[in-house]
N, C-alpha and C positions, 0 to 999 in steps of 0.2 A: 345438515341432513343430506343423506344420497342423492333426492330426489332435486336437491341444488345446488349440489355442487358444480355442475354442469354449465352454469352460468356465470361463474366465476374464472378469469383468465388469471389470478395473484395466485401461486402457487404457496403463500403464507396460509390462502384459508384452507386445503382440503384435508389438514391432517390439525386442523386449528391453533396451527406455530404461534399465533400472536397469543395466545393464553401465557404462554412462556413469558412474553415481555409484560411489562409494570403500566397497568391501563396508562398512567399519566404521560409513560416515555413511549406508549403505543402513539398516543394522541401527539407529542412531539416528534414521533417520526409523521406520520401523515401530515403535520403542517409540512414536515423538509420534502415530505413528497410532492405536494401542493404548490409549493415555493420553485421548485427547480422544473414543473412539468411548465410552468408559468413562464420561466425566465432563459432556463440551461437550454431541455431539448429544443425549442424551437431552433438556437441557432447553433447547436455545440457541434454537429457536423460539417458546418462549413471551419470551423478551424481546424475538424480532425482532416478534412481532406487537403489544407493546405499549410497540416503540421505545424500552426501557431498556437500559440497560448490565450487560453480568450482572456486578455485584461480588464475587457468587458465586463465581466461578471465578478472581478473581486469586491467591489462595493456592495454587488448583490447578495455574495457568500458574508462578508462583512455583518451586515443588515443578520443574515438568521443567527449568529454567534453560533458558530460551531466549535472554535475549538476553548479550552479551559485545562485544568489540571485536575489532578487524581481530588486532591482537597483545595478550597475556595482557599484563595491569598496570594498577595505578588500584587491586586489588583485583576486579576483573573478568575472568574467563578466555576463553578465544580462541575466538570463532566465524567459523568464516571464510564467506565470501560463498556458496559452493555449500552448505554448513548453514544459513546464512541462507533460502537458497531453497527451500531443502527443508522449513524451518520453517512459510513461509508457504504452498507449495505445499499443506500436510496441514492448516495452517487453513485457507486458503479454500475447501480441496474440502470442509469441512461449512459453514463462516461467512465471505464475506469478507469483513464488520465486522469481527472479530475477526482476522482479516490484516490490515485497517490499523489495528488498533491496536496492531499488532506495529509494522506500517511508522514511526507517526508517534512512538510512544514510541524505539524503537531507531533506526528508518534517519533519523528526519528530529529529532527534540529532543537526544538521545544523539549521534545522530552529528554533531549539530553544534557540540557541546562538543568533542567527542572529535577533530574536524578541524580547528576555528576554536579552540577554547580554549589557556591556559598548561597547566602542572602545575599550580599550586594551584586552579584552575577544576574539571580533571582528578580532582584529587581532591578536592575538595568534594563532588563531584554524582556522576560517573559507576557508582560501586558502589551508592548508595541507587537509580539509573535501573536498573541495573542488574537489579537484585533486587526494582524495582519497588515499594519502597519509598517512591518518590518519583515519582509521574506526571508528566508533562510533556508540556507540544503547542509545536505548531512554527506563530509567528503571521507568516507571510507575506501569503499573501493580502486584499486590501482589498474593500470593497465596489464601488470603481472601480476595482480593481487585477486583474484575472484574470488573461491569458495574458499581459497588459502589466504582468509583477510590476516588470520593472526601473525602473516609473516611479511609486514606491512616493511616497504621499502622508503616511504617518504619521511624527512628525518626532522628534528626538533633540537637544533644546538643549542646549548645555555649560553648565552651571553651579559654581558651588564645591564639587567632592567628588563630581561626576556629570553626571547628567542628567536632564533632565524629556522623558518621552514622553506625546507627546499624539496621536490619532487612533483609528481604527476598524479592527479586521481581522474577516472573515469565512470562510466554513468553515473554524473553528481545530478540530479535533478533539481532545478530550478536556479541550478549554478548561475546562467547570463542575467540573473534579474534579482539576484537575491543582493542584501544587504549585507546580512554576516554568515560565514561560514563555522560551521562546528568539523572541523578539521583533527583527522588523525593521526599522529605519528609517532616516530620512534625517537625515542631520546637520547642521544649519540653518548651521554656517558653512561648514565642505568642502563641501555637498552627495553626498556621497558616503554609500552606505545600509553602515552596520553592525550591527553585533549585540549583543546585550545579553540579559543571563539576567533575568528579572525576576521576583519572588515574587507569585505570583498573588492573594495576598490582599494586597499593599500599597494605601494607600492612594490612592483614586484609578483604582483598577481594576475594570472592571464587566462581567458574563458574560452573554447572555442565550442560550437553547439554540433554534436555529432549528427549528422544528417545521413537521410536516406532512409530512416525506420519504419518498421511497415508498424511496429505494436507500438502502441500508449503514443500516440502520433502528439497530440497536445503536450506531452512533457519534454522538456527541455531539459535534453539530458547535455552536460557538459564536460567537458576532456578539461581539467584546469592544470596550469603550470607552476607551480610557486619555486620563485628564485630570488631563497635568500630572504625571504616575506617577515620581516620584525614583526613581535606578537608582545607586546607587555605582558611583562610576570602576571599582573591583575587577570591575563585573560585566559590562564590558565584554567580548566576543570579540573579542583583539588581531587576530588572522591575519586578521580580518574588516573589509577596507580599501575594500572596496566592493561593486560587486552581483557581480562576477567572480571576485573574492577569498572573496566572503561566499556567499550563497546558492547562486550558481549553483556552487559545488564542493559542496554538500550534495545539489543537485538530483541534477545528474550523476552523481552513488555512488548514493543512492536510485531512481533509475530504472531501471541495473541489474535491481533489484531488484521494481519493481513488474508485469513482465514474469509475474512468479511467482502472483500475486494473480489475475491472470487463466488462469494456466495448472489453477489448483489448482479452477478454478471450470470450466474446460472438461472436465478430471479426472472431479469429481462429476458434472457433467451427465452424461458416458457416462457414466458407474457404476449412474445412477439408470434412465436410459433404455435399456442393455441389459438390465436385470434386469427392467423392465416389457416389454420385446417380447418376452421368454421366459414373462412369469407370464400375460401377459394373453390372455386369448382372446376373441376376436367371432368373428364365423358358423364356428361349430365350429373355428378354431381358433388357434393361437398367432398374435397381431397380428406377430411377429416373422417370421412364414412369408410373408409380402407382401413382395412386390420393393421397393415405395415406403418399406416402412417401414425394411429394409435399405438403402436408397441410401440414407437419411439418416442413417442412424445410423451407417456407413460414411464417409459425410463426415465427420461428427462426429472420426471418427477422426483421418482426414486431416488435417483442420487442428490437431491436437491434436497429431501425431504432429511437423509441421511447426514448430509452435508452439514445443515444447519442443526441438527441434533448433537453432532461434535464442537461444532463452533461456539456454541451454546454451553455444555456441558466445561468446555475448557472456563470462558469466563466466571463458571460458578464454583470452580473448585475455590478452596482456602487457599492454595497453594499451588503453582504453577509454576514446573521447571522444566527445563528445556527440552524432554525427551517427549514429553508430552503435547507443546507447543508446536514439535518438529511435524511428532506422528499426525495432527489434525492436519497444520498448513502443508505438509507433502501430500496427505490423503485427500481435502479439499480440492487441493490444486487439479490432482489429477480428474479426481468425478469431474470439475467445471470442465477440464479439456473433452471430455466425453460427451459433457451437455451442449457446449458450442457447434460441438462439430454437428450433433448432429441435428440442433436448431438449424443448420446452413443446410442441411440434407431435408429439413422439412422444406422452406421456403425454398429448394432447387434454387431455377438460377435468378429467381429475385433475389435469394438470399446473398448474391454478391454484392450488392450495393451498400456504400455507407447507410443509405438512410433509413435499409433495414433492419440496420443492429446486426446480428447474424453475423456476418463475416465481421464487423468492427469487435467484436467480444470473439471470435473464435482466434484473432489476431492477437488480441490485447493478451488473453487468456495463457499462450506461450510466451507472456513476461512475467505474469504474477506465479506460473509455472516455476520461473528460473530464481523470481529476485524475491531476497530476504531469506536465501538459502535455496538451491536449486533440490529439485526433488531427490536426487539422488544423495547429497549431501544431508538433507535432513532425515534421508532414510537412518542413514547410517548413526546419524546422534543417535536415533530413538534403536537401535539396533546396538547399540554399545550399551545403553542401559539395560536391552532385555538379556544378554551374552556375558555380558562384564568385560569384552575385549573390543579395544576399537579399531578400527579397519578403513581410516582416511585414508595410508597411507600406505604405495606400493612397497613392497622388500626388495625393489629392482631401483637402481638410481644410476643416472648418466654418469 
């Protein structure tokens, strides 16, 4: 009711979002809420300020079982995509490092065994992914490779009993710690880019950790070198026959999802930034009693409010293709960058501190802007379906 909404800092109850979710998976997210207000934020700031990985905490994430596949098997039990979202929703509203290292271990290394693999691929890997036993990143991107991944440079020669891969990929996240790599390349006779699981300590494989980043500071993005790196025929991903077949069906499920990353970061910014308009007072009185500072924090709503009503609506369709996936995660992206900034403009200049949230999500927020398709690339898929002509590509060439 009006008369209570007033008392409430969760931007879930005042349009009552949680009616959308499935009482039982509401009740599962509030234990993962309960679990990380307990364990994560007390100390997930001191890693973000000294850009480490908290190692700490994977036994803890271990313990709630988060991640699983579309359907129970492998040894892995079933998380279905609206638990998924709600997973990463309740990380990112305190870390969203720590939402993509949900993403890149589950939605993008995982899930790319899980869609492009056999059975015995399946069951090799997917329960130790699972359990987190076995870390994993997902090496698409090249150092000339960004939003142009289909014109991947790293290559995949056939040899007797496999292949040798040779080249460079960049922002691989969790490259220095992972176990296997789900590796993309080009295959020197088809030309056609597939997939291949590769053991990150083989020979011929080298990791270096890109420093200096102001966003997603906990993720451990990695520059890796492969030269020449043998991969057994077995560790091929058959399904995976080219960039249509191979990545972009990993992209398109995963984008789904990264919609949530950003929702769960708009989340905490209200949370953070109502609760200072109520605590705080200048010239005798609550900063929250000012018209200006309610129209923002009111917006802040709005687009939140908006946000999750697409995010939401995407996981519900029967069907879900990429023009559609584009239009949410480009449109989310952008309202979060709106809600961070200006949670940073309520809290002024406390709002510069890590351990206000505020500037650590208005930061993080210009990565989940750029990655898993930068906004202006995703424009343009969903701009090709509504036109029927596509427009990546300039008519001017060097």
């Amino acid at each position: 009711m009006a008369n209570q909404k007033g008392s409430s800092n969760d931007p879930l109850d005042f349009l009552a979002l949680t009616e959308l979710i499935p009482p039982a998976l509401n009740r599962r997210r509030l234990e993962i809420r309960s679990a990380l207000e307990t364990f994560v934020r007390p100390v997930i700031d001191n890693y973000v300020e000294k850009a480490e990985f908290p190692f700490e905490l994977v036994s803890k994430l271990q313990e709630l079982k988060l991640f699983g596949l579309d359907e129970e098997g492998f040894g892995c039990k079933r998380v279905c995509p609206l638990e998924k979202a709600m997973i990463l929703y309740e990380l990112a509203r305190i870390d969203a490092g720590l939402s993509t290292f949900y993403v890149v271990q589950g939605g993008l290394a995982l899930r790319s065994i899980e869609l492009l693999g056999n059975s015995q691929q399946k069951s090799k890997y997917l329960k130790d992914m699972a359990d987190l036993k076995l870390i994993s990143c997902f090496a698409l991107t090249e150092p000339n490779r960004g939003s142009d991944a289909s014109g991947l440079e790293t290559t995949a020669t056939p040899v007797k009993g496999g292949y040798l891969i040779t080249g460079e990929k960049r922002w691989i996240g969790n490259a220095n710690f992972s176990g296997v790599m789900v590796v993309y390349a080009r295959n020197t006779v088809s030309r056609d880019v597939e997939a291949f699981v590769v053991n990150s300590k083989a020979p011929g494989v080298s990791v270096s950790v890109i420093q200096r980043k102001l966003a997603l500071r906990i993720v451990q993005n990695g520059h890796i070198t492969f030269k020449a790196v043998f991969v057994p025929e077995e560790e091929k991903l058959e399904k995976a026959k080219n960039f249509a077949t191979g990545p972009n069906v990993v992209l398109n499920s995963s984008r789904i999802m990264v919609p949530w990353v950003a929702l769960g970061m708009m989340g905490g910014s209200f949370e953070v930034a109502c609760k200072y308009l109520k605590e705080r007072k200048q010239f005798g009185a609550p900063i929250g009693s000012y018209q200006l500072m309610q129209e923002k924090l009111v917006r802040i709503l709005g687009y939140f409010n908006a946000a999750f009503l697409q995010s939401w609506k995407l996981l519900t369709l029967p069907k879900c293709d990429a023009s559609q996936s584009a239009l949410v995660k480009s449109q989310v992206s952008a309202m979060g960058r709106e809600c961070t900034k200006l949670a940073r403009e309520l809290l002024g200049g406390n709002g510069i501190v890590i351990d206000s949230y505020a500037m650590k999500a208005m930061l993080d927020m210009e990565a989940i802007y750029t990655y898993e398709g930068t906004y202006d690339i995703n424009t343009l898929v969903t701009g090709r379906a509504l036109i029927g002509i596509p427009a990546f590509k300039a008519s001017f060439k060097l």
